[in-house]
C-alpha positions as a LaTeX table, in Angstrom:
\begin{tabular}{lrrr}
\hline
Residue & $x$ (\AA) & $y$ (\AA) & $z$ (\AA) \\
\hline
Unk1 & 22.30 & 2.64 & 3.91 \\
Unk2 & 19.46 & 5.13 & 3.17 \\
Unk3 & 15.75 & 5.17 & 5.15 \\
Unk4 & 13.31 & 4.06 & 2.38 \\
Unk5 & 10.77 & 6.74 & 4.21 \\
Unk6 & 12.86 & 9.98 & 5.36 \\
Unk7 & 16.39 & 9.51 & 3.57 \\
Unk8 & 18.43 & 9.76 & 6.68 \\
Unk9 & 21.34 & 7.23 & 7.01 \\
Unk10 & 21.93 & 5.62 & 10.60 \\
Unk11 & 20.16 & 2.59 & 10.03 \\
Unk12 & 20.92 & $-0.34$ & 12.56 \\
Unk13 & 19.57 & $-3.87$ & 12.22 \\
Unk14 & 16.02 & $-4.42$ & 13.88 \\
Unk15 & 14.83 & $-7.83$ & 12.55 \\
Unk16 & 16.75 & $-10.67$ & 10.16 \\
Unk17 & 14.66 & $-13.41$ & 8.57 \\
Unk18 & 15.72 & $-16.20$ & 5.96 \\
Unk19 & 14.15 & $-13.69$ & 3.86 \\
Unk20 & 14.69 & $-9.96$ & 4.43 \\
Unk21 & 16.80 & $-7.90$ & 6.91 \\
Unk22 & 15.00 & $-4.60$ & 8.08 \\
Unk23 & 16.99 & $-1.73$ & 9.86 \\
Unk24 & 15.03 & 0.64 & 11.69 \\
Unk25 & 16.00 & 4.25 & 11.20 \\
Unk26 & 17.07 & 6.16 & 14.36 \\
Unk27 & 16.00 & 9.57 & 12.82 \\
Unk28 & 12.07 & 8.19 & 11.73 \\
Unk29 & 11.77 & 4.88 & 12.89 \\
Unk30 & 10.40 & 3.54 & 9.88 \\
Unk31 & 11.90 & 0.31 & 8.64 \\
Unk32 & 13.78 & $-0.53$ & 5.50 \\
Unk33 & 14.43 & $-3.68$ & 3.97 \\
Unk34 & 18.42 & $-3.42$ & 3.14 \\
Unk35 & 19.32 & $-5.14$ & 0.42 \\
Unk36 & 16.93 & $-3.05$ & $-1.51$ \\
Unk37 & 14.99 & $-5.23$ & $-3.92$ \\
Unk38 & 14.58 & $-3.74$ & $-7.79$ \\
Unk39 & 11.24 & $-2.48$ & $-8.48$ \\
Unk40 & 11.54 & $-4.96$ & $-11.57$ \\
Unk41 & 11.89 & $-8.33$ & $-9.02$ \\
Unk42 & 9.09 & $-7.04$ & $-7.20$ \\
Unk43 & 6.90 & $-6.81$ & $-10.01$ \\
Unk44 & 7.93 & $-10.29$ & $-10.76$ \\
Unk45 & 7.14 & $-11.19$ & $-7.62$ \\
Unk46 & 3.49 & $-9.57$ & $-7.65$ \\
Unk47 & 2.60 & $-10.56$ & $-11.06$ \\
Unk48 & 3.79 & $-14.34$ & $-10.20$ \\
Unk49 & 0.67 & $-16.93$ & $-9.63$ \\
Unk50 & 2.12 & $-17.97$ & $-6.53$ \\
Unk51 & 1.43 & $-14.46$ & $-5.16$ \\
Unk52 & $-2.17$ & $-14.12$ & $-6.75$ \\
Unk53 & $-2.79$ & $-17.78$ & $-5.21$ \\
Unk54 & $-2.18$ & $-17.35$ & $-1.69$ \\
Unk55 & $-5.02$ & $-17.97$ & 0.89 \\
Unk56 & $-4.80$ & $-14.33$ & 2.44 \\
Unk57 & $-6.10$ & $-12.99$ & $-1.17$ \\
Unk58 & $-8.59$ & $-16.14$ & $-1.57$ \\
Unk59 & $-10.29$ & $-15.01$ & 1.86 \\
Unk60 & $-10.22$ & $-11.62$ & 1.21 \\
Unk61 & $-12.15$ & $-12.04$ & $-1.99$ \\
Unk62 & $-14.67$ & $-14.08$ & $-0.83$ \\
Unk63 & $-15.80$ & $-11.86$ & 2.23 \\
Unk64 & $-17.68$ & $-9.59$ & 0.07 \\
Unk65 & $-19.65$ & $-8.41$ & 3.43 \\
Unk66 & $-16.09$ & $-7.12$ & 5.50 \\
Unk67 & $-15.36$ & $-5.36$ & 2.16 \\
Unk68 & $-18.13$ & $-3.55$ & 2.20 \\
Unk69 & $-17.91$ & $-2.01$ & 5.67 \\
Unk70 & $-14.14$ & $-1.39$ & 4.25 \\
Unk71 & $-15.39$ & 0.37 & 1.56 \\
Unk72 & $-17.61$ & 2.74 & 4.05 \\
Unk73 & $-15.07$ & 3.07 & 6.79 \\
Unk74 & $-12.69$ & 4.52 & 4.28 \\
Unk75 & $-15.74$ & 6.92 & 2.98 \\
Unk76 & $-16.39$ & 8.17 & 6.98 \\
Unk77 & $-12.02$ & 8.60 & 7.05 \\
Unk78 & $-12.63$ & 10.90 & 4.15 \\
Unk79 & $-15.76$ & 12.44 & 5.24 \\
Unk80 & $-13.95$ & 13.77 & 8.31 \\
Unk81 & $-11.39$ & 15.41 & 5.84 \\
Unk82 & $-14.16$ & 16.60 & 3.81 \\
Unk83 & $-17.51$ & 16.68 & 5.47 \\
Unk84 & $-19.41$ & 17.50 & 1.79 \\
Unk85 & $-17.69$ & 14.79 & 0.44 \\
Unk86 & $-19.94$ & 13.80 & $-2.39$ \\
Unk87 & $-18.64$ & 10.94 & $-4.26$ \\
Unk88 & $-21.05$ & 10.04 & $-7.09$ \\
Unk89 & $-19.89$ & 10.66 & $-10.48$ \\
Unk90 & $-16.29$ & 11.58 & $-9.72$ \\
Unk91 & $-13.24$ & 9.57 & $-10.66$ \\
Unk92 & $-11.92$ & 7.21 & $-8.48$ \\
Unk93 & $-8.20$ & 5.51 & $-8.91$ \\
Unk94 & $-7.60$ & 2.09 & $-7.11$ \\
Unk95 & $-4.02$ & 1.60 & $-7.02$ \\
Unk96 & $-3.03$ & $-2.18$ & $-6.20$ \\
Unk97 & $-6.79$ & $-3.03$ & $-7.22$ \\
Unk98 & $-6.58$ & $-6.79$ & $-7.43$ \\
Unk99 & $-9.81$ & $-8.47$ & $-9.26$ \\
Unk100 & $-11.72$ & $-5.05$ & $-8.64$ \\
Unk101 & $-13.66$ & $-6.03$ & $-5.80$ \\
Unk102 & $-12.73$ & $-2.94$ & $-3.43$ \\
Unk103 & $-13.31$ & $-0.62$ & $-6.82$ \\
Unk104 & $-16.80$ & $-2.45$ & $-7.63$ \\
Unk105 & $-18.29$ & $-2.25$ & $-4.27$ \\
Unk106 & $-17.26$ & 1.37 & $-3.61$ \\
Unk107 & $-18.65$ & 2.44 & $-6.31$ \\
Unk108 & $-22.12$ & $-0.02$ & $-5.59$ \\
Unk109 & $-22.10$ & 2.45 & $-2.61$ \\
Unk110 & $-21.20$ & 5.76 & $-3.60$ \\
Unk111 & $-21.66$ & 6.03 & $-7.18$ \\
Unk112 & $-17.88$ & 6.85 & $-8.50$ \\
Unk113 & $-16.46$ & 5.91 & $-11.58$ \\
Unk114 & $-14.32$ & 3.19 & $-10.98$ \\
Unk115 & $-10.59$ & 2.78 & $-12.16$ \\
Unk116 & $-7.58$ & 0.26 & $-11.21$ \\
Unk117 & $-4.49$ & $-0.35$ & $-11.91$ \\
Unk118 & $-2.25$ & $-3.86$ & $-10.37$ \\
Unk119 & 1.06 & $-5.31$ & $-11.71$ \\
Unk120 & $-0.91$ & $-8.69$ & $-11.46$ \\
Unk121 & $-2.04$ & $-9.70$ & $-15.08$ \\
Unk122 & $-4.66$ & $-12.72$ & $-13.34$ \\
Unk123 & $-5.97$ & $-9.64$ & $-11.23$ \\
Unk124 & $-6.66$ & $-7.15$ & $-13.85$ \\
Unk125 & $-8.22$ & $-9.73$ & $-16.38$ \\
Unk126 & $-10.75$ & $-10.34$ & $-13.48$ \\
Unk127 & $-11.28$ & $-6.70$ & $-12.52$ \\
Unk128 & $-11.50$ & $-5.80$ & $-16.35$ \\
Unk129 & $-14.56$ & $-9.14$ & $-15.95$ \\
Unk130 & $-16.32$ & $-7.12$ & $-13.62$ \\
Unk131 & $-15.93$ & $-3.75$ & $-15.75$ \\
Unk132 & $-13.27$ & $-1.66$ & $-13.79$ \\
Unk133 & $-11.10$ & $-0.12$ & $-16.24$ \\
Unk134 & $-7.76$ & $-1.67$ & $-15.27$ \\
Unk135 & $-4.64$ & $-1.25$ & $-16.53$ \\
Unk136 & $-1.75$ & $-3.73$ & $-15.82$ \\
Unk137 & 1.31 & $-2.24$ & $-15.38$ \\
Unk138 & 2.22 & 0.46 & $-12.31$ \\
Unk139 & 1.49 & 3.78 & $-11.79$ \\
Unk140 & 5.17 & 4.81 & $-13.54$ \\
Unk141 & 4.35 & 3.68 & $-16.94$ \\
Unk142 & 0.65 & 4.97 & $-17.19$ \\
Unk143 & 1.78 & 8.79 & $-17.63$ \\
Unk144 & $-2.63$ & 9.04 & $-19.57$ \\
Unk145 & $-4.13$ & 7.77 & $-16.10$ \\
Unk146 & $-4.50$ & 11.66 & $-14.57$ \\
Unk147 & $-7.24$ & 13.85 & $-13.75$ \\
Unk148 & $-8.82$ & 12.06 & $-10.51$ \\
Unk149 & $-11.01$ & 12.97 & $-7.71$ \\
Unk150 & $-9.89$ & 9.86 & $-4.98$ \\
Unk151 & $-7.32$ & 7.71 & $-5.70$ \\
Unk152 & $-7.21$ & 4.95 & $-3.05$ \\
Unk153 & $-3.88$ & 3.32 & $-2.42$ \\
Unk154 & $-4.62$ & 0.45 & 0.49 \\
Unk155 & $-1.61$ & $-2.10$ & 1.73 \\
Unk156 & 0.19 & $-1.11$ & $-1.25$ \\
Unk157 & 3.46 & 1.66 & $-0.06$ \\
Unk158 & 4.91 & $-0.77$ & 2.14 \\
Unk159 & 5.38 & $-3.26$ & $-1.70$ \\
Unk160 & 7.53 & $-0.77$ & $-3.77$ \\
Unk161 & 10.92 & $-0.13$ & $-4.31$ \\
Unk162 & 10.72 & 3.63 & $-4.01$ \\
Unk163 & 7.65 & 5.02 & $-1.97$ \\
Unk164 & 8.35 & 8.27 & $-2.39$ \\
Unk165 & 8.32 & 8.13 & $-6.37$ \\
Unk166 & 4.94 & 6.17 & $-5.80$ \\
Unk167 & 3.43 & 9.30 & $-3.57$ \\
Unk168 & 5.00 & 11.65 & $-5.95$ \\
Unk169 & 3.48 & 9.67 & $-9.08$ \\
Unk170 & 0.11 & 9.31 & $-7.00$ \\
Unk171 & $-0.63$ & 13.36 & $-6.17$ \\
Unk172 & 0.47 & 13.65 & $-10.04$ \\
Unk173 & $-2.95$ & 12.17 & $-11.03$ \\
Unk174 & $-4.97$ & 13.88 & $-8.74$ \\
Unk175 & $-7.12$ & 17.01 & $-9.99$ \\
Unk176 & $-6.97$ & 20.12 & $-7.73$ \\
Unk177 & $-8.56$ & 19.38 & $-3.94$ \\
Unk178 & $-8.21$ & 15.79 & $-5.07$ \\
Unk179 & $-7.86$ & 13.10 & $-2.16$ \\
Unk180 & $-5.78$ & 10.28 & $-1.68$ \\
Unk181 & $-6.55$ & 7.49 & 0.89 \\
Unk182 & $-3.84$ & 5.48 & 2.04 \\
Unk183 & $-3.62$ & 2.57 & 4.33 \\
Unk184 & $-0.08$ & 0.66 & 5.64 \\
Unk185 & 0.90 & $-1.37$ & 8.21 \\
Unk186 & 1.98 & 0.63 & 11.36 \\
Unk187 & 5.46 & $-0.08$ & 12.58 \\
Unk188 & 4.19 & 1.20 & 16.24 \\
Unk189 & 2.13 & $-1.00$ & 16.60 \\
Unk190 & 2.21 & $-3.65$ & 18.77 \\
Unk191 & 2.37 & $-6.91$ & 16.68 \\
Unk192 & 5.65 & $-5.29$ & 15.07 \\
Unk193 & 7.46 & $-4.70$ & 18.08 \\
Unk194 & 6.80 & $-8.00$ & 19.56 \\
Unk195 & 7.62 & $-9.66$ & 16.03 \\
Unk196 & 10.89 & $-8.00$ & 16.41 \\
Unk197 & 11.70 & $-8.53$ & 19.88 \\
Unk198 & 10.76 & $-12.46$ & 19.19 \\
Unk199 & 12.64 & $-12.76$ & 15.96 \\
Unk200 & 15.87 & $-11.27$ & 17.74 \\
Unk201 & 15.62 & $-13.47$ & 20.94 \\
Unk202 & 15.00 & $-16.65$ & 18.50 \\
Unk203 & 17.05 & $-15.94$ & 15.74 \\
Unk204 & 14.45 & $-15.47$ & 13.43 \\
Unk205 & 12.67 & $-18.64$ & 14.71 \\
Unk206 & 10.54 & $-20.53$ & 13.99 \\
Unk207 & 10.60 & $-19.07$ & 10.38 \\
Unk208 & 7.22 & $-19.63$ & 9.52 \\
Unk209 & 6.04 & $-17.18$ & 12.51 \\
Unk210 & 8.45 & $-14.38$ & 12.25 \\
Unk211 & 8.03 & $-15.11$ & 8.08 \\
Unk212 & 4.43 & $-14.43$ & 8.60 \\
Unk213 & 4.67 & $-11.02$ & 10.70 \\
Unk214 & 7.32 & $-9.68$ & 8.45 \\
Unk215 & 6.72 & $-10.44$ & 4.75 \\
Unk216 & 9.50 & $-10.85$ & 2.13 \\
Unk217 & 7.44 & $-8.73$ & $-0.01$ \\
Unk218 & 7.04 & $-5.81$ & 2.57 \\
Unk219 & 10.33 & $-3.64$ & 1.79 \\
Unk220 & 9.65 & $-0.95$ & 4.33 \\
Unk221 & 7.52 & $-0.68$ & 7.30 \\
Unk222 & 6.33 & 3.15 & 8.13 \\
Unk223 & 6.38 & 4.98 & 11.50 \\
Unk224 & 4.03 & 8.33 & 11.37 \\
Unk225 & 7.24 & 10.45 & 11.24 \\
Unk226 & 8.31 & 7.79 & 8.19 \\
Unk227 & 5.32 & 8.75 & 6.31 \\
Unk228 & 5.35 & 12.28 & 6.56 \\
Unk229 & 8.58 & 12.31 & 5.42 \\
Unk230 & 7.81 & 10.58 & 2.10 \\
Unk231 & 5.35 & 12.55 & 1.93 \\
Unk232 & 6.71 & 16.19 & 2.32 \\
Unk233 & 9.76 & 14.54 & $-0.13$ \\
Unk234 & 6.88 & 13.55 & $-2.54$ \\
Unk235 & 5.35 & 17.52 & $-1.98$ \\
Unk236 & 2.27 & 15.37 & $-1.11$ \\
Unk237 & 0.66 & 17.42 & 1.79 \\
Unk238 & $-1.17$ & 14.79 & 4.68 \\
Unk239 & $-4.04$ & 16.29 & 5.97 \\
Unk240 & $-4.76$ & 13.51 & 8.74 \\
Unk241 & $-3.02$ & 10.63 & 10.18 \\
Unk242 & $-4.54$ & 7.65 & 12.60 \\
Unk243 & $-3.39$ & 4.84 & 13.53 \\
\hline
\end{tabular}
């Protein structure tokens, strides 16, 4: 058993659902999802209209106004990395970009040139709609998508099979002093631990509560120490971290 976020190997069980077991990592205390799922049946999974259909992505789509002050809380996040952050005109990559609405409405407000890429074919025929140049497949197989100034990759680590290949493939397309954003759930934080210490005491019950805190489709859960780690494995240097 191997930490999907630091490598080390004494992994004990944290959380079992009808769905997916996750063993915390004593070195990190990240989370991994043991069996590991292929990155092949997760793309299934993500590309599958049951996935595109749920209600989470319905409501997120439709509250065009919360996106917005999305888009400008991840601009003031990068503005304290780079106070003369000036956006307009530069290249920005949106992996995991759904229909395009996070890549439209950033660049409505800062003036980048929009790109996107999603496993999702529905997604990327609606983001291709609203003139983002997506491209559906992952990040893997698009060796031509290089040479960016932001690439933004939001709720999106925490999906893959290998995270550190993603980071690695990620800083690969950026252009010198080039920025990533990144945004996962926290493992810290306090929904997490008392999703675990429920699911243990019930036995993973009721299923559609502890089913809802930990997703089937989230293979590994990050602590800061987790992330670093993929990171410094990726050579992907992190300039900040919040929680």
């Amino acid at each position: 058993m191997t930490c999907a976020a630091c490598q080390a190997h004494d992994l004990s069980l944290f959380v079992g659902t009808r769905q997916v077991k996750l063993y915390r990592c004593s070195a990190c205390r990240s989370l991994t999802a043991l069996p590991r799922r292929s990155e092949m049946s997760l793309t299934a999974f993500h590309d599958a209209s049951a996935y595109f259909d749920h209600p989470y992505f319905e409501r997120r789509r439709r509250d065009v106004d919360r996106l917005d002050a999305r888009c400008q809380d991840v601009f003031r996040r990068l503005q304290q990395v780079d106070p003369a952050l000036s956006p307009a005109g530069t290249r920005h990559l949106d992996v995991g970009c759904d229909t395009g609405l996070f890549a439209e409405r950033f660049a409505h407000l800062y003036g980048t040139e929009s790109h996107g890429i999603d496993v999702n074919a529905r997604a990327v025929a609606l983001a291709r709609a609203r003139g983002i140049a997506a491209q559906h497949t992952d990040l893997a197989h698009a060796p031509h998508l290089t040479g960016f100034d932001l690439v933004t990759l939001i709720d999106v680590i925490e999906h893959v099979a290998n995270p550190v290949q993603l980071l690695a493939e990620v800083r690969s397309r950026l252009r010198p002093n080039g920025l990533c954003y990144l945004e996962t759930p926290n493992v810290a934080s306090a929904i997490y631990t008392a999703g675990g210490w429920l699911s243990n005491l019930t036995g993973g019950r009721p299923e559609s509560l502890c089913e809802r805190v930990f997703l089937p489709e989230h293979v590994q859960y990050f602590s800061a120490a987790g992330l670093e780690a993929a990171g410094s494995a990726a050579r992907f240097p992190m300039v900040t971290l919040t929680g």
